[in-house]
Each structure stands twice: as structure tokens, then as C-alpha cells.
N, C-alpha and C positions, 0 to 999 in steps of 0.2 A: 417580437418574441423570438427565444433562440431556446433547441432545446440540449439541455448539455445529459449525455448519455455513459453512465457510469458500470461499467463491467466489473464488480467487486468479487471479491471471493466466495460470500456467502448470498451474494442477489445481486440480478441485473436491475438500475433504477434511472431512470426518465426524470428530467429535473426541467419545467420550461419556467423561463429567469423573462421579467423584463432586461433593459438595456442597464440597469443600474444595482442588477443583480437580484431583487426583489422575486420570489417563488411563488410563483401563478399556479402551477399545478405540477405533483410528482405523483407518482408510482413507483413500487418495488416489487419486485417477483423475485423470493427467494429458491435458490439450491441448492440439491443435496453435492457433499463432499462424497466422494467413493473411496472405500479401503479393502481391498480387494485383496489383499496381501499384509504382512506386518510392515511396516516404513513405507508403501506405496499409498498414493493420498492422487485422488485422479476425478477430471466432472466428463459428464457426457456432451459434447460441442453444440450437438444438436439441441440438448434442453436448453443449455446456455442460449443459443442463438434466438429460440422462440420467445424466451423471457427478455430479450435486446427488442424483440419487433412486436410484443406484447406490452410494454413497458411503456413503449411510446407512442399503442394505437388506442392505452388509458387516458394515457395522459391526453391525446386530442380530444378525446371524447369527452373527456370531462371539460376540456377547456369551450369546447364546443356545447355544452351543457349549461355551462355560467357565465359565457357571455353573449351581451347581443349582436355583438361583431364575431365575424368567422377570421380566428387570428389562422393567422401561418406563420410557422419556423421560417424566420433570414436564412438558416442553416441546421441540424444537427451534429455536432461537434462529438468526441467519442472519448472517454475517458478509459483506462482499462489496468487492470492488474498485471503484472509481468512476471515472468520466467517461467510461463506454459509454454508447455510443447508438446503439437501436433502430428501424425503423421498422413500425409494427405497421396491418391496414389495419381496419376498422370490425368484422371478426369475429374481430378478434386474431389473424392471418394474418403470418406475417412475408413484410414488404417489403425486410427488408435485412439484412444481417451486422449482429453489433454491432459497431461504429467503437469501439476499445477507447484505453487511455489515451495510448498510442506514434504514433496515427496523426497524420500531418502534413500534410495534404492540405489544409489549412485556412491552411496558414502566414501568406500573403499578407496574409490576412482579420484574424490575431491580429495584424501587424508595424502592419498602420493603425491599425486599432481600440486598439494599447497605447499611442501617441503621440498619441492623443486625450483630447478632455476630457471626451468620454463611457466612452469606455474607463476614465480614472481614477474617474467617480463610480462604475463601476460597480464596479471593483474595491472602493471603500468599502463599497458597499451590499451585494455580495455574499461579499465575504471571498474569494474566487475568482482569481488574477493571470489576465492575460489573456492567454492560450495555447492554439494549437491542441488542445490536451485537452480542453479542457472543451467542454460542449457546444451553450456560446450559441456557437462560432464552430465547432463542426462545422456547425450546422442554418445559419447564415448562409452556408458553405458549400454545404450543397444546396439551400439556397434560388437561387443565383444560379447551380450548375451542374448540378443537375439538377432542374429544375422539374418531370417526371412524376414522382417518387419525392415530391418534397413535397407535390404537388397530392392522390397519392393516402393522405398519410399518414394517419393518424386518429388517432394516438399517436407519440409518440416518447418509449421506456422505456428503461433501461436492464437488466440483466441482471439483476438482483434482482425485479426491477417483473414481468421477463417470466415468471420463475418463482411470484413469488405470484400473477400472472393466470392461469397453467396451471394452480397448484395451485386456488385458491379464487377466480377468474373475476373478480376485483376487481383496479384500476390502483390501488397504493396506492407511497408512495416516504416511505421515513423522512428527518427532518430532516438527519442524520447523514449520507446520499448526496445528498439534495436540495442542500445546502449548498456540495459541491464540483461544482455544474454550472454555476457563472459564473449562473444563472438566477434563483436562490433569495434572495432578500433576508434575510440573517440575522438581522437586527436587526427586523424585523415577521413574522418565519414565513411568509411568502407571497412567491408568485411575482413576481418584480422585472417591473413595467408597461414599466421600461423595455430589460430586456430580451427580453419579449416583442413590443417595437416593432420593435428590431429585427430580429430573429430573420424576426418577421411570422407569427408564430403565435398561438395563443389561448391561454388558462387551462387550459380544455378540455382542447386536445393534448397536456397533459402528466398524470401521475398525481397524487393527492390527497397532499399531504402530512401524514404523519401523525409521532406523538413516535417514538422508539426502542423503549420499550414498549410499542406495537399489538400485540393478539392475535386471532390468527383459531383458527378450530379447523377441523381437517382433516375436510370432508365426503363426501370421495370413496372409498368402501370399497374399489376396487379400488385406487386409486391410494396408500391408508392397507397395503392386504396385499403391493403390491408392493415398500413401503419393510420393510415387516415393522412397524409400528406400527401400535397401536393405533386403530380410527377415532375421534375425534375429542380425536386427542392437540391440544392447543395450538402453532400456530407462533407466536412472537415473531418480530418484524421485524426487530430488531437494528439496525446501523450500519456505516458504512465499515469497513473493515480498521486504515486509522489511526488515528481515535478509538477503535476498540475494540483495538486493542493497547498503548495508553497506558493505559487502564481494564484489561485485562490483567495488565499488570506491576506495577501499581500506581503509574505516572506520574503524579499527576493533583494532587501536591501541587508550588507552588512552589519553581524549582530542582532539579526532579528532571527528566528527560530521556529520550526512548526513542528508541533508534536500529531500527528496522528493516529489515533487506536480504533480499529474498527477488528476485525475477527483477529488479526496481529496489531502490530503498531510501529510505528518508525519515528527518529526526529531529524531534520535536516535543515540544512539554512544553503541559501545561494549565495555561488562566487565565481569573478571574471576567471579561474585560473583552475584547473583538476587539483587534486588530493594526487598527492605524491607521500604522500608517508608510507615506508617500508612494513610497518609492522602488518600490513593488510585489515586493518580492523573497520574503514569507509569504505562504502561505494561511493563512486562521481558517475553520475549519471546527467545526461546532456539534455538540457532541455531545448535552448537556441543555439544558436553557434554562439561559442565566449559565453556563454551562459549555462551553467555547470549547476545542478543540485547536488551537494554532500552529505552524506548521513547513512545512517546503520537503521537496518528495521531491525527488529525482535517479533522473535516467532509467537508468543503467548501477548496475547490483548484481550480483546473482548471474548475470546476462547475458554481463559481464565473463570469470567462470572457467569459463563454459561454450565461450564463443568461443575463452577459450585453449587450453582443455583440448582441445579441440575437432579445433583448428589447429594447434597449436605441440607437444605433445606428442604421445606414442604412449604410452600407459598400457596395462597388460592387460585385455586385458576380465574375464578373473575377479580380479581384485584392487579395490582402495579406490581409483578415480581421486582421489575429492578427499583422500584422508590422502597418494595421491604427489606431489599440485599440490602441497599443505600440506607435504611435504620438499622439496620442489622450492625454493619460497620460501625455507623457512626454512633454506635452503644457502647462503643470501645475509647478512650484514648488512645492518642496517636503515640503510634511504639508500639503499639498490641502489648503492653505488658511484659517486653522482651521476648515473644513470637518471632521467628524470623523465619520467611518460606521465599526459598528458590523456585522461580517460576517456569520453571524449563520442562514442562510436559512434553511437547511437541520437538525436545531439543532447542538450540537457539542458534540464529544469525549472529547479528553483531552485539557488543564486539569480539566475543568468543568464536565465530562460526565453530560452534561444534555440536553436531546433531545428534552427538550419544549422549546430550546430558539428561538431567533428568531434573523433577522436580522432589522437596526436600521443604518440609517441616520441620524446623530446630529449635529447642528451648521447652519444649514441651513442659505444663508443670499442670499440680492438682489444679490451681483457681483457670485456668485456659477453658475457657467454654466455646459455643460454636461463633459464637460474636467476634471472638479473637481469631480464633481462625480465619473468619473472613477478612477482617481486618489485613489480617498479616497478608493471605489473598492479594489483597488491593495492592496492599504496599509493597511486595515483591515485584507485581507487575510495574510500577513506575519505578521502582529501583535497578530494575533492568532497561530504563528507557534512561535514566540518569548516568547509568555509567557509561552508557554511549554519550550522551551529552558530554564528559567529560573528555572523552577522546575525540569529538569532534570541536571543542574550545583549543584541546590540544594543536589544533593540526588547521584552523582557522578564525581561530580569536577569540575574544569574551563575548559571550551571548547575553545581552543586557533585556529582552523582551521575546516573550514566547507566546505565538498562537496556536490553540487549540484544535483542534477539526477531528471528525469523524464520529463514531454512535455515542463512543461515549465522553465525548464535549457536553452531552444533554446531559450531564450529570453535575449538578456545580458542587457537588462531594469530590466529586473526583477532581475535577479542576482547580479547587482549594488543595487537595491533598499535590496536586502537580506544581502549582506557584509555593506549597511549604517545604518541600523535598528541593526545587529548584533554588528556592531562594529569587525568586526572579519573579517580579508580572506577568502574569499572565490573563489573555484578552482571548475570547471568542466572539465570533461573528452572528448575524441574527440567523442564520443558515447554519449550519455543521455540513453542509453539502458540500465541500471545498473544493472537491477535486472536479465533481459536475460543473461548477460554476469556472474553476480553470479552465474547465476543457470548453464554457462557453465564450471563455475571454477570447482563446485560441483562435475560433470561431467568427468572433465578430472581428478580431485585426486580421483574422483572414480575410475578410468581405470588406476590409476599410470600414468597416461603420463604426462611427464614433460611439464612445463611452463615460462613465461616470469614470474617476481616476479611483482602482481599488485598494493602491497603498493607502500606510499607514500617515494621516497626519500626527504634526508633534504634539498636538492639543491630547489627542485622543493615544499617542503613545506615552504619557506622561499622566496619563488618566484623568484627564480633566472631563472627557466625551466619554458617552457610552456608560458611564457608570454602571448601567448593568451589568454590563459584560467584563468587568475588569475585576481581577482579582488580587489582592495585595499581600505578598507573603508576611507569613508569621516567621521570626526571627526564633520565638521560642518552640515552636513544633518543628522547624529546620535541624536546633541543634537535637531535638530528640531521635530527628529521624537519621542526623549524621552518625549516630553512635548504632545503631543500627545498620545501617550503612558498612560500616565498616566493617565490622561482624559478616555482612551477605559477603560484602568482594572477597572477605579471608577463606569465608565454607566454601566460595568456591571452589576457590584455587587449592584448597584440601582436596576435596573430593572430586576436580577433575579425572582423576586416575581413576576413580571408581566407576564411575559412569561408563 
């Protein structure tokens, strides 16, 4: 048994997998987002951290509950979200919230810095676009607005870093997170000189970068009885959430795809070689050495049908709000009737990185009821995961197969509505857990211990296996949704300037 440990933006979740991937028992403990300010989006480390070692002293207990043997974790492995940023002060004190991947309070700092020709090396050298996320232009940020917070920092972690320092008193940061901090030079494994000039920090102030397979072993007996494991079960370090949900699904061969939407959403595919295209519009993030994840997240995913559900509807509270959104939608034909909405609440990542957009209902007419509106809802959000798909075909090939992952994979409305817009199959897993079960792959080729093979066979890429899970686009909802399509990319590029 191995348990794969998932640091998400909206909950920390506890996943223990047999060897063959199969889910024995989870937990989730979700958290609040803080907005403390207008454009600042910030969690408490501390909460975070309690829902990390509460998460998985559930899940033993339950697993301890249901069977007659007393299992143990081979290891806990760590999956975790990226471009928080901590400030920690010389006795590992926190000095500040983590600045999590939504905040914008840096905007100014990303709009100069991306129209520069420092800006562009560094995008080369780091794989990283240059946006208020990442965290060479949050710390450039408090470097120029609050100089007692930088003066007093002694680290700056992110939320992964802070939990293996509580756990085992060492700053350690896997390639795999190190990568997506605009900081990390991909191409040398080491901290970018020149973004540390900027920034105007040291080596030092940040944590040690190590591979994805670093293990440490759990020395704290109380802190090992209060998870309910073992003292000195082994941690594995693991990797981002989106390299390890393509490693997952088993994405990681050319032309195959993984789309994942959980509170945002991202698509990426792996390859032997970084994203060199100029126009900045991919990240390349490193998962092994030569082994590169591509792809753009987008700010708005499961955010989206929260807002609506939220706002716009009255669901019962004892009933399935998302199976009533999911008829709600599906009352509509696909096109919503010529509805088209921009789904840029939150602003948006790729491939715009531009955080003043906004969101935009267009078409508006008498017969448009609340059903349309949702609809269009939905379909704005996967139309902004397709025009990143489009610039990453650009820039690494024709993507002929896409897997699914994250909350809302349990939707097979939406996953239909993803293989019609794609035009492409699309295949989900008996888990949507992807990135937990990455981070338990991590894990066990850490430890040598053998495994079931989680790629794709051709039986089952060609949809002959799995039938359930396989989804086969419609040709004729493709081309309605392409006319639409085209319509979103034109408002946008109208109303850039407005925004």
C-alpha cells in the first residue's frame, strides 16, 4: 500500500493506492482561499499543513477499520500545487500567508518585465511565462513594496518546502515545483543567476533543489503516531500536480494529452526536448531530467460552476447540485443557441497571460434562459482550454488522444462536451485522482518496487478496452462548437484593450 498525498488549491487529499493503482481509502479536507485585498488571493500554511497530516491519519484509520491486516505505507509520496510563495524567518517562523497561484498583486511588475529582453531570456532559460504567479515577480514585488517582510525574510518556500521543513527540519524543493517558479533554470538544474539579480536575493533564501525521487524518513514519533504511520515510514518528495497527473494517466508518450480542471484547469503532453517558442504563450516544466511537461493552465475551471451554481441557481441542499447544473446544461443544445461567454473571472494564464481580463456574456437575446447561460458557462470554460491546445499542437505536434483527470472528469457531460470541442477521444481513468496516483508512481520507482505498466495500451488507445471510459467525438457538435469558437478568439482580441 502507498499513500499518494495531494496538496490542491482548494483541499489537501490522502489517496492510499494498491500497487496497481486501485484506491483502498481517501480523504479530503478542504480550504479556505483568503482575499484580503482586491487582486491578492492568499491560504494560511498552518491550516494547509493540518489538512496534509489530517488527511492521512483518515485515511489510516479507515484503512485500519476495514481490514483485517494492519497495512502500512512502502512510502508517502507528495503531490502539490505551485507558484506559492512563503516567507519563513531564520527559525522557520512564518512571516507571511502563502501568495498562492491566483494572486495578482504583482501585475505591474509581470506587464514590464514580459515586454523586455530580460523577461524573454528568462522565459528561455526558465520554461516559466512571465506572470504574476510565479514567484520571481511576486518576490520583485515585495521587494519594492514591502521592504520589512524582505529584509526580515530568511527563506522564501512554497507550501510543499514548508511541510517537509515541519516534517523533517530540512528546506528541500523538487525539480518538478522548482521549475515552475520563473526562478529555476531548467536546462542547468540550478537556480537562474539571473533571476536572482533580480529578485535581489541569494541562493541561500531559497530551498535546495533536489530530483522527484528524494527520500527522507519520518523521524518524529509523535508526529509519525499522530498521522497513524509507522516511525520511519519513508517520504518521497514527489512533483507538481501537473507533471504528476500526465505521469498519472499515462500521458507522457508523444501525441497523447491530459486535460486537467479542478478549481483551474491546464492541458499538457510530454517531451524529450523544452518548448522554445518565442511567442511565450507554454510553460515547460521539468519533470525527470529529458523529460519536460508542456502546456498552459487556465485560470477559470471548476471556479466557473461554483460561481454559477453559487449565483445563478437554487439547487436543494439535500440533492446532487452538480448532476442539477449537469441537467441544467444539458437542456440546452450544444452552441447555447449562439451564447458565447468569456470565462476570464479570475483573469487568465495561458495562452493570453493576462490577468486584467475579465469575464463577458455575448449574444444575449429574448429566448436565452438560465439553462443557456450555463451552458455557455461550460462551454467558455473548455474553449479556453482548446485554444491552449491549439498553441501547444503548434509548437509539439498533432495531439491524436486526450486524458481526462481531476473533479471534473466525474462528469461524463463535460467529458463528452471535451472529446466534441476537441474533436479527438477522449479516455478517463477509474480514479480522476491523477496526480495523487503520479505522485504514488514517483514513490514506488523510488523504493524499486515493481509495478502494474500505467501507460496507454493500443487496444485501449483505439477504444476497444475500457468502453466505459472512452468517449468518441461528435463530428456534428465539433463543427457547431467551431463557429462559436471563432466568435470567443475574435471578442477576445476586441476587448483586450478594455479589460
Amino acid at each position: 500500500m502507498i499513500i499518494g498525498l495531494d496538496i490542491g488549491t482548494s483541499s489537501a487529499k490522502a489517496v492510499a493506492f494498491d500497487d496497481e493503482g486501485s484506491i483502498l481509502s481517501q480523504h479530503s479536507i478542504p480550504y479556505p482561499i483568503l482575499n484580503p485585498s482586491e487582486g491578492w488571493y492568499e491560504q494560511d500554511p498552518e491550516i494547509v499543513y493540518a489538512a496534509c497530516i489530517e488527511s492521512i491519519r483518515y485515511v489510516m484509520i479507515s484503512l485500519k477499520q476495514s481490514s483485517a491486516e494492519i497495512l502500512k505505507p512502502v512510502c508517502i509520496s507528495v503531490s502539490s500545487a505551485m507558484h506559492g510563495l512563503i516567507a519563513v524567518d531564520s527559525a522557520g517562523k512564518l512571516l507571511s500567508n502563502c501568495m498562492i497561484w491566483a494572486d495578482r498583486r504583482s501585475e505591474d511588475i509581470a506587464v514590464a518585465l514580459e515586454a523586455s529582453e530580460a523577461g524573454r531570456q528568462l522565459y528561455q532559460h526558465t520554461g516559466t511565462p512571465i506572470h504574476p504567479m510565479s514567484l520571481l515577480c511576486k518576490l520583485m514585488w515585495i521587494k519594492s513594496n514591502d521592504q520589512k517582510l524582505f529584509a526580515q525574510s530568511h527563506k522564501f518556500i512554497g507550501i510543499k518546502e514548508f511541510l517537509f521543513y515541519r516534517l523533517f527540519g530540512v528546506y528541500v524543493v523538487d525539480h518538478s515545483i522548482a521549475s515552475a517558479t520563473g526562478l529555476f533554470d531548467i536546462h542547468q538544474l540550478t537556480w537562474s543567476d539571473q533571476a536572482l539579480r533580480l529578485t535581489g536575493i541569494s541562493e541561500e533564501q531559497l530551498a535546495s533543489p533536489v530530483p522527484v525521487d528524494y527520500i527522507l524518513n519520518m523521524p518524529n514519533r509523535e508526529i509519525a503516531a499522530l498521522m497513524h504511520i509507522p516511525e520511519d515510514t519513508p517520504f518521497v518528495i514527489g512533483g507538481s500536480d501537473g507533471c504528476l497527473a500526465n505521469l498519472g494517466v499515462g500521458a507522457i508518450s508523444p501525441g497523447v494529452a491530459s486535460v486537467t480542471v479542478g478549481t483551474s484547469g491546464a492541458i499538457r503532453v510530454a517531451s524529450s526536448q523544452a518548448n522554445q517558442e518565442k511567442k511565450q504563450r507554454l510553460f515547460t516544466y521539468l519533470l525527470r531530467p529529458n523529460e519536460y511537461i508542456i502546456g498552459g493552465a487556465v485560470n477559470n475551471g471548476g471556479v466557473l460552476r461554483n460561481w454559477f451554481r453559487d449565483n445563478f441557481t437554487q439547487m436543494e441542499t439535500d440533492g446532487d447540485s452538480s448532476a442539477s447544473l449537469n441537467a441544467l446544461v444539458d437542456s440546452v443544445v450544444p452552441g447555447a443557441e449562439g451564447l458565447i461567454f468569456l470565462p476570464y473571472l479570475t483573469g487568465e494564464r495561458a495562452p493570453h497571460w493576462n490577468s486584467n481580463a475579465k469575464g463577458v456574456y455575448f449574444g444575449i437575446q429574448l429566448h436565452h434562459g438560465r439553462a443557456h447561460f450555463a451552458r455557455a458557462m461550460m462551454e467558455g470554460m473548455l474553449f479556453a482550454i482548446y485554444s491552449v491546445g491549439i498553441a501547444l499542437e503548434e509548437n509539439t505536434g498533432p495531439i491524436h488522444t486526450i486524458f481526462a483527470s481531476g473533479g471534473l472528469a466525474r462528469s461524463s457531460l463535460w467529458v463528452q462536451m471535451l472529446a466534441d470541442i476537441f474533436n479527438k477521444p477522449v479516455f478517463t481513468k477509474n480514479t480522476v485522482e491523477s496526480s495523487a496516483w503520479g505522485a504514488a508512481l514517483i514513490g514506488l520507482e523510488a523504493l524499486g518496487i515493481q509495478r502494474g505498466d500505467p501507460t496507454v495500451n493500443n487496444k485501449q488507445a483505439e477504444g476497444k478496452q475500457d468502453t466505459e471510459h472512452y468517449y468518441k467525438p461528435s463530428e456534428e457538435n465539433h463543427a457547431v462548437y467551431m463557429k462559436n469558437f471563432q466568435k470567443f478568439e475574435h471578442l477576445y482580441h476586441i476587448l483586450e484593450g478594455e479589460f
